[in-house]
N, C-alpha and C positions, 0 to 999 in steps of 0.2 A: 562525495555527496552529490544527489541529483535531484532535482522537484521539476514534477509533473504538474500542469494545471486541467484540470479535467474538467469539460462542461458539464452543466447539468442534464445529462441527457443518458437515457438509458443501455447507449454502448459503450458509454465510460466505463461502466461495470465490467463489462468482458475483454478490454481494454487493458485496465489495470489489472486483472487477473492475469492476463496471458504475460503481459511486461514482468509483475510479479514472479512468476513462474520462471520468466526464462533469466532474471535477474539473480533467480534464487540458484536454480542450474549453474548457470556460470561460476557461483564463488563456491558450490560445490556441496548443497546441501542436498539429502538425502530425500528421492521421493517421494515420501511420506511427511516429511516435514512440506515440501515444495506446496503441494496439495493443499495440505492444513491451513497454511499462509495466503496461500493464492484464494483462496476460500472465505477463509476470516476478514481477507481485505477486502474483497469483491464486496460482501454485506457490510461493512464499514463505511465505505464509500455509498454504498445503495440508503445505508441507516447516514451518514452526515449530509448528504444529498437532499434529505429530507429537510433541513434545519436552514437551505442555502438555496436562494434561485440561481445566483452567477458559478456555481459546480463549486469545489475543490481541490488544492494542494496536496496533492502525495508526496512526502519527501520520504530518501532513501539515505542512509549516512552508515558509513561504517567508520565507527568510533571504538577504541579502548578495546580493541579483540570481541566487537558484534555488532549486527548488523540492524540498527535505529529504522522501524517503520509509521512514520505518521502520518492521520488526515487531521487536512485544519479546514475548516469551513467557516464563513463568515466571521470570519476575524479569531476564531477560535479552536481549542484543540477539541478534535473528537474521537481520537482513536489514536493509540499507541502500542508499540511493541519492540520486544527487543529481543532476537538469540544468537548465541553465541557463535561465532562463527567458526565453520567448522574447519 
């Protein structure tokens, strides 16, 4: 497991994407998923961003055979996801 603290600031976004992405690479998921995720997070982040002036927590957790993706913002969840790892 690892958390990111991201400011609130508009290169967080492409930040967390690319981390995403090369995150997702390494444990070996298929580029079309890679994309999908680095995608979906990036506007997660842009969408909890909104809800937070002091930025966001990304956490990454590989748990039970998949790979746990959350944002938490102000004290709270605002995004989650989970696939199986391949």
């Amino acid at each position: 497991m690892f958390e990111l603290a991201l400011p609130n600031q508009p290169e967080s976004r492409a930040i967390i994407a690319d981390l995403a992405a090369a995150v997702l690479s390494y444990v070996g998921y298929a580029p079309d998923a890679i994309a999908d995720v680095a995608a979906t997070l990036r506007d997660a982040v842009a969408d909890a961003s909104m809800h937070s002036r002091n930025g966001c927590l990304v956490a990454f957790r590989a748990h039970d055979g998949e790979l746990q993706i959350a944002v938490r913002c102000g004290g709270a969840d605002r995004w989650q996801t989970a696939r199986p790892l391949p």
